[in-house]
Residue frames relative to the residue before (quaternion, step in Angstrom):
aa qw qx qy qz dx dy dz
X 1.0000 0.0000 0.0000 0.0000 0.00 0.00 0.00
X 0.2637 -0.7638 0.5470 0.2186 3.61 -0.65 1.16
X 0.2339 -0.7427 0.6223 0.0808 3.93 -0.10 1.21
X 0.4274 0.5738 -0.6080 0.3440 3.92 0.52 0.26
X 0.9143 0.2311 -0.1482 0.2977 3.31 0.43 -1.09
X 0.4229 0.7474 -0.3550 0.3696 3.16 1.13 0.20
X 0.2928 -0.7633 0.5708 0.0763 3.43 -0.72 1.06
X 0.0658 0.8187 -0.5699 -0.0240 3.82 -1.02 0.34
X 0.4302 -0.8351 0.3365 -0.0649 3.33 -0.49 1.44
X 0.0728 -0.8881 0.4454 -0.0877 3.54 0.42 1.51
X 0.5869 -0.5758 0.4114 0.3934 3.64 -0.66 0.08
X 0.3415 -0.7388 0.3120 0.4901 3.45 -0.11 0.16
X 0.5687 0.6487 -0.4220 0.2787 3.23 1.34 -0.63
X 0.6212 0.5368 -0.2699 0.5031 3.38 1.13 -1.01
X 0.6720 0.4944 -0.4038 0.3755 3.58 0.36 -0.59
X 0.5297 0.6833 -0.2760 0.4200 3.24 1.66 -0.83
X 0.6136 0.6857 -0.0558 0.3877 2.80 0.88 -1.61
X 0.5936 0.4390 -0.1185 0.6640 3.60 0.89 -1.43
X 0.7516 0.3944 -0.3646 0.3830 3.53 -0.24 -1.00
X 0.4594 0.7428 -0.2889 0.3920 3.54 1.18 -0.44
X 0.8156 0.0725 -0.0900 0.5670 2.82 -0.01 -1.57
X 0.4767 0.5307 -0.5994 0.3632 3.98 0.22 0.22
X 0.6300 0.6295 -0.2866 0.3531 3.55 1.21 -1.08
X 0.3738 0.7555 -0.2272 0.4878 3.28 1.91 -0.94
X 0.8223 0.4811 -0.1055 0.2852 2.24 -0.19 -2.07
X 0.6804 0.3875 -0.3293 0.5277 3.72 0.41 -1.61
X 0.7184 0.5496 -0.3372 0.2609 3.80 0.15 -1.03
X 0.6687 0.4352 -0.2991 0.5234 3.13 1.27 -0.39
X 0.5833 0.6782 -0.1554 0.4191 3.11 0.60 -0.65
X 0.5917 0.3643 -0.2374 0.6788 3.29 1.46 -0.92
X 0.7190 0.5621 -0.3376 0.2304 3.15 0.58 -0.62
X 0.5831 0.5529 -0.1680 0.5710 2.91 1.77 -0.83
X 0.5623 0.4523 -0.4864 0.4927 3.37 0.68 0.28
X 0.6273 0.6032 -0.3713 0.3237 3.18 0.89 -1.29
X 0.7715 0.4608 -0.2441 0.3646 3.37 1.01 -0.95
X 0.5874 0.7129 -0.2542 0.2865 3.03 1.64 -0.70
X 0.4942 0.6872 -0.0645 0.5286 2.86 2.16 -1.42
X 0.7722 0.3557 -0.1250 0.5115 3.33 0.78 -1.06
X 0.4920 -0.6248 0.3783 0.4738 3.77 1.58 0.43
X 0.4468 0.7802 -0.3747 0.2263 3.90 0.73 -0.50
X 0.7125 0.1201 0.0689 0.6879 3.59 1.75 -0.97
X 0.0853 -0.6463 0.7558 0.0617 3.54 -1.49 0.00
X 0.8036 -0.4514 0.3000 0.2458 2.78 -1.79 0.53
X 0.5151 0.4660 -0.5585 0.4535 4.14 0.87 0.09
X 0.6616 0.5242 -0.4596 0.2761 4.25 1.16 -0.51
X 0.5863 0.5040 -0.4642 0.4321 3.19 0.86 -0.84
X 0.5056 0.4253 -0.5021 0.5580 4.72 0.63 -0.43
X 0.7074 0.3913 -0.4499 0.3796 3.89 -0.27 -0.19
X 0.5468 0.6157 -0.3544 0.4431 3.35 1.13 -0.98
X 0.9034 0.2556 -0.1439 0.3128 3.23 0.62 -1.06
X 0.3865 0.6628 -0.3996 0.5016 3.29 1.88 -0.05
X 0.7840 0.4188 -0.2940 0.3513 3.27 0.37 -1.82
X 0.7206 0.4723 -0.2285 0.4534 3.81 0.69 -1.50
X 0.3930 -0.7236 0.4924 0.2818 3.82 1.40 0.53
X 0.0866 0.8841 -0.4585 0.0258 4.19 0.59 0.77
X 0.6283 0.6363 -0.1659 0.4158 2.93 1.41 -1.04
X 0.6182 0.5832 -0.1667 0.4999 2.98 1.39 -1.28
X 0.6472 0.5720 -0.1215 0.4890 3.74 1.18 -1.43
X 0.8317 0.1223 -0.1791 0.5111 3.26 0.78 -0.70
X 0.4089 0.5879 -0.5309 0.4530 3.25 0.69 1.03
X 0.2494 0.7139 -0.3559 0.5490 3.46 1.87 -0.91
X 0.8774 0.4402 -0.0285 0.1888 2.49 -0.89 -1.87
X 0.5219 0.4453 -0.2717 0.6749 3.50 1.50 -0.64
X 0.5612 0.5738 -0.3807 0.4592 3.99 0.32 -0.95
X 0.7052 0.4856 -0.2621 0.4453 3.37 0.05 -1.32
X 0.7093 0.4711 -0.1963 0.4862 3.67 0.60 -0.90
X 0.6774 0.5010 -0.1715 0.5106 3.16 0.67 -1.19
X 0.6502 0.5044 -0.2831 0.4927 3.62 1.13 -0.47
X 0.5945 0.5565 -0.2955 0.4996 3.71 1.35 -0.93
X 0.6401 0.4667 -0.3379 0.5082 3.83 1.08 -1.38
X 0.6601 0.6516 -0.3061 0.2146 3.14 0.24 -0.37
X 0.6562 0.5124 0.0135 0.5538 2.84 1.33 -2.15
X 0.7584 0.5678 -0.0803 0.3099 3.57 1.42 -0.88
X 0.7432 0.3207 0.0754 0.5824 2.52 1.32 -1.82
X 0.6853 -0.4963 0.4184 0.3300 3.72 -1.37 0.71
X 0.5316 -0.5270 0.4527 0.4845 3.98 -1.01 0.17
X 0.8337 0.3338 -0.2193 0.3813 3.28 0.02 -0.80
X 0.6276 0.4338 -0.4925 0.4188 3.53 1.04 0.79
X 0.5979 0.4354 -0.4642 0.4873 3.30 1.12 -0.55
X 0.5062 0.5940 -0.4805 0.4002 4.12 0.96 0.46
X 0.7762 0.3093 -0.2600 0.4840 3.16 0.99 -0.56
X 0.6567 0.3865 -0.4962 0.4161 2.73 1.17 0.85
X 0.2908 0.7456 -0.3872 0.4578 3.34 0.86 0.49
X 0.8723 0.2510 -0.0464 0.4171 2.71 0.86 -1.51
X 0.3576 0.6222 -0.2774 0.6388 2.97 1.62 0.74
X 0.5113 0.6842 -0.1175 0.5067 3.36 1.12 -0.59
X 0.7589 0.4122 -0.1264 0.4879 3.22 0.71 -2.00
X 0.7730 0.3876 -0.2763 0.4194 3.26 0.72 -0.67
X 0.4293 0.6121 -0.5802 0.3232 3.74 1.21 0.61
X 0.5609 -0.6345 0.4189 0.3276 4.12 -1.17 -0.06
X 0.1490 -0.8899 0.4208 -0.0935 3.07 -0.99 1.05
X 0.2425 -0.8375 0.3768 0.3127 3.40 0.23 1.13
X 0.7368 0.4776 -0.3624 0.3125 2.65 -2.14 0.07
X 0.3106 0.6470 -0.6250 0.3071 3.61 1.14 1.69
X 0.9207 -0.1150 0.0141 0.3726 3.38 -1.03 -0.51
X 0.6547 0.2893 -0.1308 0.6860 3.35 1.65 -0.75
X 0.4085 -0.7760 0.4257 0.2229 3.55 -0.71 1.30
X 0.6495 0.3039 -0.4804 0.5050 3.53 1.09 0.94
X 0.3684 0.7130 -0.4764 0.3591 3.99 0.90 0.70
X 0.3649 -0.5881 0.6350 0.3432 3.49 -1.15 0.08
X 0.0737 -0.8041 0.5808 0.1034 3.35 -1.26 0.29
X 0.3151 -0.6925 0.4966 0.4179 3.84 -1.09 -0.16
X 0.2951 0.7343 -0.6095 0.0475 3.61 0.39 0.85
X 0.5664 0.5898 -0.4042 0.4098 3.42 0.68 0.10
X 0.0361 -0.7251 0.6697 0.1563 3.80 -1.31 0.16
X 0.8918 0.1880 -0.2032 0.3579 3.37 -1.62 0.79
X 0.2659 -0.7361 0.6030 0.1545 4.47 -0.39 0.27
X 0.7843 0.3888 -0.3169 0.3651 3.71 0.25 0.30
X 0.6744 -0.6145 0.2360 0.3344 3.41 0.90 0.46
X 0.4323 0.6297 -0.4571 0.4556 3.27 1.78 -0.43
X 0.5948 0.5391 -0.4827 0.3502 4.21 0.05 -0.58
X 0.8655 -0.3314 0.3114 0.2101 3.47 -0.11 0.56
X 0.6147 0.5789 -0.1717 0.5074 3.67 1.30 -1.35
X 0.3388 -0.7578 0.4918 0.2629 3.25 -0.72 1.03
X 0.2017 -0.7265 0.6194 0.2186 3.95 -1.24 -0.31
């Protein structure tokens, strides 16, 4: 499937929405390096960052929302290849707790995993 041209269609409200908190998301984040870099923080701030601002939770969202358009949009057997496309992105938390692993399957919320 040639994904160059292919267009997918979000609400705007949601797209809004997403763009938000990703916008959040990167700004902190940079920020937190900034501090991290500058001795100011360490690595237990960036776990508050994400405990407190519920990220995990948001960007699972945020996958949903997408994962709902491919669906609604796209044929069965493309939103498989994308899936499977998906599988082969990196995921922490393999054998060493700073590794990527593949314990995960699929990037759009269809797999089962709540958000």
């Amino acid at each position: 499937m040639d994904l160059s041209c292919r267009e997918l269609r979000i609400p705007l409200g949601d797209a809004v929405a997403l763009l938000r908190d990703l916008n959040e998301f990167v700004v902190s984040l940079d920020r937190l390096g900034s501090r991290q870099a500058s001795g100011a923080a360490d690595e237990s701030t960036v776990g508050a960052f994400v405990a407190d601002w519920d990220v995990a939770r948001r960007l699972a969202h945020a996958r949903r929302v997408i994962g709902i358009a491919l669906d609604a949009q796209l044929s069965p057997e493309d939103n498989a290849e994308i899936d499977a496309l998906c599988d082969q992105g990196r995921f922490y938390g393999g054998d060493r707790a700073d590794s990527p692993s593949a314990g995960q399957s699929g990037c759009d919320g269809r797999s089962g995993r709540p958000d």
